[in-house]
Every structure is written in C-alpha cells, then in structure tokens.
C-alpha positions in Angstrom: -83.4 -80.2 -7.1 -80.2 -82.5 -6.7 -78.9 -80.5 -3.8 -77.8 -83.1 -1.1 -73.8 -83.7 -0.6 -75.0 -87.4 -1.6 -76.4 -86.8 -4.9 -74.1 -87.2 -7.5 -74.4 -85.6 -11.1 -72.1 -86.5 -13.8 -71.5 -86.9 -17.9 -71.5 -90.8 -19.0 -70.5 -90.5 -22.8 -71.5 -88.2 -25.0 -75.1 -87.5 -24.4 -75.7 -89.4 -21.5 -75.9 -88.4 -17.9 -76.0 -90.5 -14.6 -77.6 -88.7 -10.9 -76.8 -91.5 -8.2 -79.8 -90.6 -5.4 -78.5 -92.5 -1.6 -81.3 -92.8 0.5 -84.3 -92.7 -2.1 -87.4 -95.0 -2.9 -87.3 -95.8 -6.5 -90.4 -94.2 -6.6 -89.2 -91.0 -5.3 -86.1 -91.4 -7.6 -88.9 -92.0 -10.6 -90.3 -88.9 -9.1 -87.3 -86.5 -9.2 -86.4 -88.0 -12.8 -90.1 -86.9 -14.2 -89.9 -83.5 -12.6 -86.6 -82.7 -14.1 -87.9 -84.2 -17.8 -90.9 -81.8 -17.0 -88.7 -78.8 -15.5 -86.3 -79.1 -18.9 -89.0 -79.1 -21.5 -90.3 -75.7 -20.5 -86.9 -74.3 -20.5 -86.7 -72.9 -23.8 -82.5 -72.5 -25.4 -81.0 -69.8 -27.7 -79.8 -71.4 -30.4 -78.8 -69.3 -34.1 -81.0 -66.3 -33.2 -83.8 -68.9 -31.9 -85.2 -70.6 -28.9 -86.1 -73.8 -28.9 -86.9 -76.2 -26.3 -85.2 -79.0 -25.2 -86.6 -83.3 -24.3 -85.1 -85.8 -21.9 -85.3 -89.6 -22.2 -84.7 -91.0 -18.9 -83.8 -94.4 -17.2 -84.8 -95.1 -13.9 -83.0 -98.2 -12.0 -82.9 -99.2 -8.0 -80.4 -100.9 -5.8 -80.2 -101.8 -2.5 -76.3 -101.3 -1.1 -75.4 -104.8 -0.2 -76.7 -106.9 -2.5 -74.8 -108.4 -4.9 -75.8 -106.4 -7.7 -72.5 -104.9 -9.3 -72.3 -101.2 -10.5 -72.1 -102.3 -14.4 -75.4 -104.6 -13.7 -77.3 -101.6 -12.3 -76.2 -99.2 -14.8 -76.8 -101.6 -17.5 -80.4 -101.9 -16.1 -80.8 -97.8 -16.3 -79.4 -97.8 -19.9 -82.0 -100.2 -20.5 -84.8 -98.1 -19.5 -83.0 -94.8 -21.1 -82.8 -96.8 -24.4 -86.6 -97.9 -24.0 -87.9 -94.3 -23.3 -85.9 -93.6 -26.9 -87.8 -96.5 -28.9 -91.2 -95.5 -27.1 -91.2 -91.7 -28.5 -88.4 -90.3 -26.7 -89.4 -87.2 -24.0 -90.4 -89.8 -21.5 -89.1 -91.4 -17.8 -89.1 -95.0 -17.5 -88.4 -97.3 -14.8 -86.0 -100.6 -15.5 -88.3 -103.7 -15.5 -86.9 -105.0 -12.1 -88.8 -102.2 -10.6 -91.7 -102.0 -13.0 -93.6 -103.8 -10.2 -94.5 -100.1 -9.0 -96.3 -99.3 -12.1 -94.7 -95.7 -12.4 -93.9 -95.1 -15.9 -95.4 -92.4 -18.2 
C-alpha cells in the first residue's frame, strides 16, 4: 500500500502514527488513509486465546512544499482531524478543515 521510497511510515507518541505521502492529491491521500482504516478493521488479532478486530481514527492534512506552512503547523492540522475522528465515534478518516473544501470525509 505505502510502497514508494517516498512514503514515509513512522510512530509519533504512543499510539499515534504519521505516513508522509510526496506527490499525492489530498484526495488520493484521503483515499489511501480510508482503505487502510477499511483494510485494518477486517484484520482480526490474537489476543488471550481470542481474536478481536482492530479500528483506526485517522487525520488527513495537505501541504504544498513551498509555502510557508511549517512542519508543526501541518502536523498540528492532522492531529486536529485525528482528534475530531476520536470525538465523532472513533473508526473513521477525516480530512483537516483547510481541505474540507473537497467534501471527502466519512
């Protein structure tokens, strides 16, 4: 899925994971983020003799190199969204509200 030498997939904290996408549409971004959420629910993990399946909250954020958007102001923005998918029932992919103008959240 994340299989270019561009994307880049590591821990941020304890729970919390960042995929930098180069060279994506925030709606194809939106697009990979959903299929993943959808990929890991049907995955099903042993845990103490049972399997049990697993959710994803995701934050979605855009930003086009050269601007003058920092780093912290574009992570800030996807921890936004990530802590918005948590309020609005968790298990879902949400885009940050400077890119909600593409009406692809779920």
């Amino acid at each position: 899925m994340f299989k270019r030498d561009t994307d880049i997939i590591a821990r941020f904290g304890g729970e919390e994971f960042i995929v930098l996408l180069t060279e994506n549409t925030p709606e194809e971004a939106f697009a990979l983020a959903r299929e993943l959420r959808q990929r890991m629910s049907k995955m099903l993990m042993p845990y103490k003799g049972e399997n049990i399946s697993t959710t994803l909250s995701i934050g979605v954020a855009s930003a086009i190199p050269g601007t003058d958007e920092s780093r912290a102001t574009l992570i800030a923005r996807a921890d936004k969204a990530l802590y918005r998918a948590k309020r609005e029932g968790r298990n879902r992919t949400i885009i940050d509200s400077q890119d909600r103008h593409l009406l692809l959240q779920e």
